[in-house]
N, C-alpha and C positions, 0 to 999 in steps of 0.2 A: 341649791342655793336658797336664801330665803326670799322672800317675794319683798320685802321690804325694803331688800336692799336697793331695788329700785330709784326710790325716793330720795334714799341717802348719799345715793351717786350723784344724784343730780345736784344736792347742795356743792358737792365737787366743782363741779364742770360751772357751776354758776359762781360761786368764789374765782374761778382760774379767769374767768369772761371781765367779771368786774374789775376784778384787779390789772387785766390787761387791758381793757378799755380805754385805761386811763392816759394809755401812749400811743391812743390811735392818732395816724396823720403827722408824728411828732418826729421820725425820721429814724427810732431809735430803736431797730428791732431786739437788740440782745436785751433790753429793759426791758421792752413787753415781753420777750419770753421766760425773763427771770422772775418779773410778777404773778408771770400765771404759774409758774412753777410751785413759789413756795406758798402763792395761798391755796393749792392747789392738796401742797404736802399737810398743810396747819389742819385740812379741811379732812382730811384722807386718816387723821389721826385721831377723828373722831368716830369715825366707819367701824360697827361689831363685824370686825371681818377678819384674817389672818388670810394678807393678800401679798405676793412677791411680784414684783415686776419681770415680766419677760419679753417685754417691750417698751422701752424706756430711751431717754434723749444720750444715753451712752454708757459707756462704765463706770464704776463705782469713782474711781480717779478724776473722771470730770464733774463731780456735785461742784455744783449745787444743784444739778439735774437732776430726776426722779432717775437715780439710774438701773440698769439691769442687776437683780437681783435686794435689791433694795426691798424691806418687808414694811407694809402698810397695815394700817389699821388697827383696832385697839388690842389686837391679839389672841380676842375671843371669835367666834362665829364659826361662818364656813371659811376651808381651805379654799381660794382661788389664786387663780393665775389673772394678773392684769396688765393688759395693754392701754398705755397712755400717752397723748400727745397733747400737754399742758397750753398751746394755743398750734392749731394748725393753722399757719398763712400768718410766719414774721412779720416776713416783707410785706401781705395784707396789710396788716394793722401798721405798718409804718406807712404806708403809702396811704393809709384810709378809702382803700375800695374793698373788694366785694368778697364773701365767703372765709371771711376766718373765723375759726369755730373755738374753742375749748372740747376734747372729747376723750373718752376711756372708754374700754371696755372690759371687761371681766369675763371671765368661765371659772368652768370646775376646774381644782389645781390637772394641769398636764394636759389641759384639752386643747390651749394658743398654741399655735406653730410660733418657734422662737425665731422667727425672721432676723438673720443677721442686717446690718444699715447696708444694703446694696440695692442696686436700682429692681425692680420687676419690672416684668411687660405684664399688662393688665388686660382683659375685656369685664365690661361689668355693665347688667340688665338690671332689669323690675321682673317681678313675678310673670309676666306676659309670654315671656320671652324665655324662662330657664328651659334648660334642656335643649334648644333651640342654636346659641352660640355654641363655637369652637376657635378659642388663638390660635392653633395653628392653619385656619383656612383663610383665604384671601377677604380683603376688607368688603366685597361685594357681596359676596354670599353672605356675612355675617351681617349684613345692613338684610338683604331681601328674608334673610329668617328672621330679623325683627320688624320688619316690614309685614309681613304674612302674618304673624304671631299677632301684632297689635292692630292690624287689619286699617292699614295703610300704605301709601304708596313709599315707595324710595324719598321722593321728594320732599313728602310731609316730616320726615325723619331729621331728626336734630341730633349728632353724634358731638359729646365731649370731649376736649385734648388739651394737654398743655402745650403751651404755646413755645414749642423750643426747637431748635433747628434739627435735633437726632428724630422731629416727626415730622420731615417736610415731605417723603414720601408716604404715610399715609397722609395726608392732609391733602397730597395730589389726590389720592384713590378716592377718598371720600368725596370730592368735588365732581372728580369724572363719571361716578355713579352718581352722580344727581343729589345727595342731600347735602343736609345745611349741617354749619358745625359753628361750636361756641368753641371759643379759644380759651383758654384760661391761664392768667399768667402763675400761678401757686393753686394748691387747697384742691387735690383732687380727691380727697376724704371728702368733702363735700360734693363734689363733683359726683362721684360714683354711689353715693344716697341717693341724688336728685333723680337719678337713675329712675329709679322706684316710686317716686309721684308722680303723679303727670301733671298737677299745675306747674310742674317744675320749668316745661315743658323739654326736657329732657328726656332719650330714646337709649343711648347706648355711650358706654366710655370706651375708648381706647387709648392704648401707648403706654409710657412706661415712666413710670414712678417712684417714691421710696419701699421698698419690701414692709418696710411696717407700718406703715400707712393703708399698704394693702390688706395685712392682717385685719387691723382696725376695722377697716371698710368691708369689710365679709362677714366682720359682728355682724353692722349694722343690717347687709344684706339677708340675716340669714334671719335674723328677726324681723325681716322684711317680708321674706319671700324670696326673696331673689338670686343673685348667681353672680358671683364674681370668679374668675380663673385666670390663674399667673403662671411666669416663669422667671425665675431668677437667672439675671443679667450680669454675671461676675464679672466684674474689668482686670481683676488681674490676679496671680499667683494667691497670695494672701486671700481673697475671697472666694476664690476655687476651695481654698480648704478649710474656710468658716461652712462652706456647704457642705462638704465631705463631712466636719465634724456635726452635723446635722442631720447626718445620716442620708444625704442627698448626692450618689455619686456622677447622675445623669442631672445637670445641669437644663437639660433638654426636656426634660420632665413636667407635665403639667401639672401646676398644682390645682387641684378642686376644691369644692367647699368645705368637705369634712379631712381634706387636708390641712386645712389655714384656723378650722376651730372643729370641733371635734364633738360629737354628744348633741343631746338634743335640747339643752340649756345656754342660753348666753345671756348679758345685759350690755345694752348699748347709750351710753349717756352723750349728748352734745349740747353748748349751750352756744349763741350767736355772739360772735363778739364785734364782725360787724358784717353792716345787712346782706343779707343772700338770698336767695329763690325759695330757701327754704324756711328760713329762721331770721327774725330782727334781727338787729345788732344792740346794743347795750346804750342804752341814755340813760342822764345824767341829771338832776333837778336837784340843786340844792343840797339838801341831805340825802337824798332818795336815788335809787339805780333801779333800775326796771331792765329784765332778762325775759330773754325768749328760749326756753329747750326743748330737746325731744329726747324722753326717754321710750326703749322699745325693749320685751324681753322675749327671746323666741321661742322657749317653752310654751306662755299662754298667747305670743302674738301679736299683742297690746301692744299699741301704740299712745304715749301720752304728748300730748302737747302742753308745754305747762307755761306760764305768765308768771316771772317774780316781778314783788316790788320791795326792795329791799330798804329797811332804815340803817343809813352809815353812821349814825350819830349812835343808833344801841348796838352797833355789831360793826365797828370799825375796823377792824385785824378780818372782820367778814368772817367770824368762828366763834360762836359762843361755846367755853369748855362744856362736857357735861359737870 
């Protein structure tokens, strides 16, 4: 892939933020997610890239979503496969609290695992820690290997989950071994980054989430350093055989890092849409918008933190053609 495209992703993820900022706190989440969508698409159409979605807000029948199989960019460049969630945390940005992001990520065509929309079960570290976890061992042992790894106690340990009744038995285990947990009501894509900084102050994720969400969040890891590993959770008939045509007939199966992305190239774009542990959230002044993202690519390892401050008065649509 080329190294620039770095750059050019993040104009993405910064149009999809702006454009959905604008309905934070307003109640309306199919708005905010339709905003981030299309300037998301207008932005994505300037990209020298020849990109198909294999991770996307649904099928071709539900657009105006970026949907699966949907071909992005100007049609020139490299072949990739891209995974996109045009605002992660709806319900964020209507409710106006914490961690909704805009984010995509990219590889080489064929390297994303094509995660059907069904729930996973997740654990996901920071570099400290890889090699270290296993999902299928009880929630004490995976706390004291992250506890040993990052050379602290049980206690000092801060474990991330969503906040929903299908995790009230780990939420028990987590407590009776001693450490502390953030609850999160949406945006475990953000959750399972935060992973991997320790200002975050973030130790380990568990429980179970969207399958492409997880894909996502394993760019980000693996450009990180770090370690994400799932299992897909079918609820019923129909999702037993989006696995099977996946080529997944052990359901039971863990999947690892170079199952979920593949090769030793990825690009990881996020932009803030609103504040979190990690990243601002999007203000508003006048003509002017100000963005906070982070692009990472795991070939060179890079991590950028980047500051926009955008004029809405010369780049209203937020896309200047070339």
């Amino acid at each position: 892939m080329e190294r620039s495209l770095s750059m050019e992703l993040v104009r993405v993820t910064e149009a999809a933020a702006l454009a959905s900022a604008r309905w934070m706190g307003r109640g309306k989440k199919d708005e905010a997610d339709d905003a981030a969508t299309t300037a998301m698409r207008n932005v994505f159409d300037t990209v020298p890239m020849k990109g198909t979605v294999v991770i996307g807000e649904g099928e071709m029948d539900e657009a105006p979503m970026l949907y699966i199989g949907e071909k992005l960019g100007t049609g020139y460049g490299p072949r990739v496969d891209v995974a996109v969630d045009p605002l992660e945390g709806t319900n964020i940005v209507a409710s106006g609290t914490w961690n909704a992001l805009a984010v995509l990520a990219i590889a080489d065509h064929g390297n994303l695992l094509h995660a059907p929309d069904m729930y996973m079960d997740k654990i996901a570290v920071g570099r400290e820690s890889v090699g270290k976890i296993d999902i299928n061992a009880p929630v004490i042992d995976n706390l004291r290997a992250v506890a040993e790894a990052k050379n602290k106690n049980i206690e000092d340990l801060v474990a991330v989950i969503l906040d929903r009744p299908r995790h009230e038995q780990i939420i028990q285990d987590i407590r009776e071994a001693g450490a502390r947990i953030k609850l999160i009501s949406d945006g475990d894509v953000a959750a399972a980054i935060n992973t991997a900084f320790d200002d975050t102050g973030v130790d380990i994720l568990f429980g179970s989430g969207g399958a492409p969400e997880g894909v996502i969040a394993a760019v980000a890891l693996k450009c990180l350093g770090g370690e994400l590993q799932g299992k897909l959770l079918p609820q019923n008939d129909e999702e037993l055989e989006r696995c099977k045509r996946m080529g997944i007939d052990d359901v039971n199966r863990v999947l690892y890092m170079d199952d979920l992305v593949k090769g030793d190239d990825a690009i990881f774009a996020a932009t803030g849409v609103t504040d979190g542990e990690l990243l601002k959230g999007v203000r508003f002044d006048g003509s002017t918008g100000t963005t906070q993202s982070v692009v990472m690519r795991a070939k060179s390892g890079t991590v950028r933190f980047i500051d926009g401050r955008h004029s809405l008065k010369k780049k209203p649509d937020l896309v200047i053609k070339p």
